[in-house]
N, C-alpha and C positions, 0 to 999 in steps of 0.2 A: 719492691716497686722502684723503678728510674723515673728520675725527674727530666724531663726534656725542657733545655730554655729557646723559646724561638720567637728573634729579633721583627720586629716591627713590618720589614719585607717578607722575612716567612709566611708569618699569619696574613700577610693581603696576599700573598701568592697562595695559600692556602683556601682562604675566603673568595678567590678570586682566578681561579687555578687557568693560569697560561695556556696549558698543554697535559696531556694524559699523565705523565710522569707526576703535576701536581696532584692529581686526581686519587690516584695510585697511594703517595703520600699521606695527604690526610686520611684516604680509605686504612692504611694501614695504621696510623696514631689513631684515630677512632675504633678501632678492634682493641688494641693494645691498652687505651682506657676503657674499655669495656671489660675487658679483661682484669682490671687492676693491675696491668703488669707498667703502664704507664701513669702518668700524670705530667700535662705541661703548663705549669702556673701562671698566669696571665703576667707578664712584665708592665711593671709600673708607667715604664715611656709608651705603652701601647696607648692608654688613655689619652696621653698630652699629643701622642702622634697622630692620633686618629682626629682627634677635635677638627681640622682644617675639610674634614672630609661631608660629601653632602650626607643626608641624616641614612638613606639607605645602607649605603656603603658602607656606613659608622657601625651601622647597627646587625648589618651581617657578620661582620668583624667579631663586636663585643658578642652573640650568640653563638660564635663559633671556640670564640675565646672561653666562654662562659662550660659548652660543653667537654672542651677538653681540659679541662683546670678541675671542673668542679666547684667551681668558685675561687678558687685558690689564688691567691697573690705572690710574688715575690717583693720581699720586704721594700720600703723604699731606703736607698742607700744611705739617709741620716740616720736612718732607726737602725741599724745594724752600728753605724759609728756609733750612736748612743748606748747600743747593749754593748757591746765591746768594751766602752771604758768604764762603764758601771763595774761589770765583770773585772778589769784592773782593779779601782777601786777598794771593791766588795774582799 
């Protein structure tokens, strides 16, 4: 399985697709998680980024997120610095 990370403008261009080429896109990482041959884990600044947005828009976003993740998160950046120097540590 490949992980795909996609930044805050991906996913509203995907949620929110411009032009058929976005279309196309999502259509193809939607197969590709269906398949298991993909997973794209939700980035932690989607949250913070999305908040300004009205509740629809929010919410298309986080069920589009939510599908192609699986629920999945990417860690947030302190928690990797804290497993990191445990791991030193340890």
């Amino acid at each position: 399985m490949k992980l795909i990370a996609l930044d805050q403008n991906v996913i509203s261009d995907l949620a929110f697709p411009p032009n058929a080429i976005w279309r196309e896109i999502l259509d193809l990482l939607k197969v590709g998680v269906r398949k298991g041959a993909l997973l794209c884990p939700t980035p932690t600044e989607t949250i913070t980024e999305s908040v300004h947005l009205d509740r629809a828009r929010r919410e298309r976003i986080e069920r589009l997120c939510a599908e192609i993740s699986h629920g999945y998160y990417f860690r947030f950046p302190w928690e990797i610095i804290a497993l990191e120097a445990l791991a030193k540590v340890r």
